[in-house]
C-alpha positions as CSV (number, residue, x, y, z in Angstrom):
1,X,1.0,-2.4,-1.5
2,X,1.9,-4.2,-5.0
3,X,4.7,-6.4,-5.6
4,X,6.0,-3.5,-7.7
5,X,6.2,-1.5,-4.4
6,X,7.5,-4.4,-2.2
7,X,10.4,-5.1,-4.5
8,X,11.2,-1.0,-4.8
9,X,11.1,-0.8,-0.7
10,X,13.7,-4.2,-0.9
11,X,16.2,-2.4,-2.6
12,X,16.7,-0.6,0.3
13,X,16.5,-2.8,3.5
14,X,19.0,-4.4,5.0
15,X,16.7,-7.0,6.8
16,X,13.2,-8.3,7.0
17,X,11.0,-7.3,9.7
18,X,7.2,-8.1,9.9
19,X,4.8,-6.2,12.5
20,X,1.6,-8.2,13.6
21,X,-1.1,-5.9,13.7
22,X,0.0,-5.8,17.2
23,X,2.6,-4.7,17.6
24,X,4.3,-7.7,17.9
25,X,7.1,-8.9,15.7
26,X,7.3,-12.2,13.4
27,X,10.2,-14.3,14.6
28,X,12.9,-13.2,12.2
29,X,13.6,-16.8,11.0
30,X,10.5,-16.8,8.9
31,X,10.2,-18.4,5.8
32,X,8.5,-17.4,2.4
33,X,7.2,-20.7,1.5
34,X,5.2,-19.2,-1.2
35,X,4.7,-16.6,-4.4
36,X,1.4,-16.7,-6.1
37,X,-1.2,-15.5,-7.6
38,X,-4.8,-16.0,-6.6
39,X,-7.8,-15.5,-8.5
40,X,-11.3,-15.2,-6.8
41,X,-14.5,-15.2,-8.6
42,X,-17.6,-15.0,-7.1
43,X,-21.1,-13.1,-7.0
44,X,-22.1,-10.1,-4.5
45,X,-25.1,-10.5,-2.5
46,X,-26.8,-8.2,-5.3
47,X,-26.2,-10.7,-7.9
48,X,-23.0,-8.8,-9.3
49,X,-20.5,-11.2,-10.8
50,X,-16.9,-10.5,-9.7
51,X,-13.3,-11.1,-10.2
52,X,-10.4,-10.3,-7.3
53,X,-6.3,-10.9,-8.6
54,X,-3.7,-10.6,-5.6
55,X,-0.6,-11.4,-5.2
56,X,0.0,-13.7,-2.1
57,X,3.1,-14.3,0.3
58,X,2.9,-17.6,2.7
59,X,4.8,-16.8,5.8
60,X,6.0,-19.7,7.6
61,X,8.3,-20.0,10.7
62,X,10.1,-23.1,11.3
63,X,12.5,-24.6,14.3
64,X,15.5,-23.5,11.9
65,X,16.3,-20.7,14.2
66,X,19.4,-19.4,12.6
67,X,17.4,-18.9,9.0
68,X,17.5,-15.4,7.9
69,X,15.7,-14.6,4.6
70,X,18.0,-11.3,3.6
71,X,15.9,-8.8,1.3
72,X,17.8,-9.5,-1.6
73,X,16.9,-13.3,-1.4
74,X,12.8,-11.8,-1.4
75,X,13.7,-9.9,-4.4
76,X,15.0,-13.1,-5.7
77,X,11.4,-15.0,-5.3
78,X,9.5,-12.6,-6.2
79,X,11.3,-11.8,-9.7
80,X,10.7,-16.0,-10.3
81,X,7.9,-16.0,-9.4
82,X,7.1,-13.2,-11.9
83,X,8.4,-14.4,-14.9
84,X,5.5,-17.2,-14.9
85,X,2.7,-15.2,-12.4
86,X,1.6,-11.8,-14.2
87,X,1.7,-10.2,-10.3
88,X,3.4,-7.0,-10.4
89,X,0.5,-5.1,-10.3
90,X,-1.7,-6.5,-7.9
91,X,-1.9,-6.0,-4.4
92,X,0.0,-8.1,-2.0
93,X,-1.9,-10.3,0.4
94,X,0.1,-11.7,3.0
95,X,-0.9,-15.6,4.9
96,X,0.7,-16.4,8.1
97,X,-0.4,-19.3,10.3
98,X,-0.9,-18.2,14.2
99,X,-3.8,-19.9,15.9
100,X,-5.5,-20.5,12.5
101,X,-4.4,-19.3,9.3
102,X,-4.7,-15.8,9.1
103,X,-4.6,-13.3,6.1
104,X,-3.4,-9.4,5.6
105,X,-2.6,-6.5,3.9
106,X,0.6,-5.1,4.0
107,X,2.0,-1.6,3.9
108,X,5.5,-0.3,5.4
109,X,6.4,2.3,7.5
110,X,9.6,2.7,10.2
111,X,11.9,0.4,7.8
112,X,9.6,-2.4,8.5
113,X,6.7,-4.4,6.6
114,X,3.4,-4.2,8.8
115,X,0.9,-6.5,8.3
116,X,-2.9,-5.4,8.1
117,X,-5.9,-6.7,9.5
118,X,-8.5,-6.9,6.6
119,X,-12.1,-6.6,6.5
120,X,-15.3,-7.8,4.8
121,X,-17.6,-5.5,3.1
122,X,-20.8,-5.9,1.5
123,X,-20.2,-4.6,-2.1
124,X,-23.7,-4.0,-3.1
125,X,-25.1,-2.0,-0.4
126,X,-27.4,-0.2,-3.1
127,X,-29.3,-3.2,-4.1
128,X,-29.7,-5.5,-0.6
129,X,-30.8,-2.5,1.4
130,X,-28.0,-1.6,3.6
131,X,-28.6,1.9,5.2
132,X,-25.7,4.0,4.5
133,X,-23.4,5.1,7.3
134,X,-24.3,7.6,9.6
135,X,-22.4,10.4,8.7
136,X,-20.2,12.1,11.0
137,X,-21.2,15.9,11.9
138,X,-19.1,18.6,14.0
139,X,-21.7,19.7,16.2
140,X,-20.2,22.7,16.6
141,X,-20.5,23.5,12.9
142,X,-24.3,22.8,13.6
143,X,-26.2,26.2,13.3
144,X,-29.8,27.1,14.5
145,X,-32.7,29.7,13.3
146,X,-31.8,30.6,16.8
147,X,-28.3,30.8,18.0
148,X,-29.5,31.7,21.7
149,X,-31.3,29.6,23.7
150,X,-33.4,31.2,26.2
151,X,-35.4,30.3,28.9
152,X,-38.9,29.3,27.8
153,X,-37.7,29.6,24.0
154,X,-38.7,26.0,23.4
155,X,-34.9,24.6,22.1
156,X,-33.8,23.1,25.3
């Protein structure tokens, strides 16, 4: 999801609500300590020089139980944060501190913001000799020179 798309699904909500990947719920007297923008260059394992934009949200939860942050207030930030970030565009990363601090995608569904576990990849597969996938087959769309198996036929 953008910021673009964040701030159009705001315009509707009444609340916040974040979903853990899950299931469970962020205590709804989070905190958005943070709008940025991050920048990440770096080099693939096939010697491919890269740049990655997103957009990132810090999620923090305090012992300031009665803190709502209404959707409006979100719009707020992230219009700020905007006029000095060029972020509308980029995808939203969101950073919320459990054990250690974690990082996710975010999509919505159900009126509430989920959060999305994210995964490494190797982006030059072609040139450090990653096989390719094994690609998933229907066996029954598998066909034979002979469609009948019969006893002594050699198939089985």
């Amino acid at each position: 999801m953008t910021i673009a798309e964040l701030k159009n699904k705001l315009k509707d909500m009444d609340a916040l609500v974040l979903e853990l990947p899950s299931g469970e719920i962020v205590p709804l007297h989070f905190h958005i300590t943070e709008v940025g923008m991050a920048t990440r260059n770096f080099i693939d394992c096939g010697g491919t020089m890269r740049t990655e934009m997103k957009a990132t949200l810090q999620v923090w939860e305090a012992n300031d139980f009665e803190h709502r942050l209404s959707p409006a207030k979100l719009s707020g930030i992230i219009s700020q944060s905007e006029s000095i970030f060029p972020i509308s565009t980029l995808e939203v990363e969101v950073e919320y501190q459990r054990e250690t601090i974690n990082t996710f995608g975010l999509d919505f569904d159900s009126g509430r913001f989920r959060l999305l576990n994210l995964q490494t990849d190797c982006l030059a597969k072609d040139k450090c000799g990653v096989p390719p996938g094994k690609q998933k087959v229907k066996l029954s769309n598998l066909t034979s020179e002979r469609s009948v198996c019969t006893p002594g036929g050699g198939c089985c």
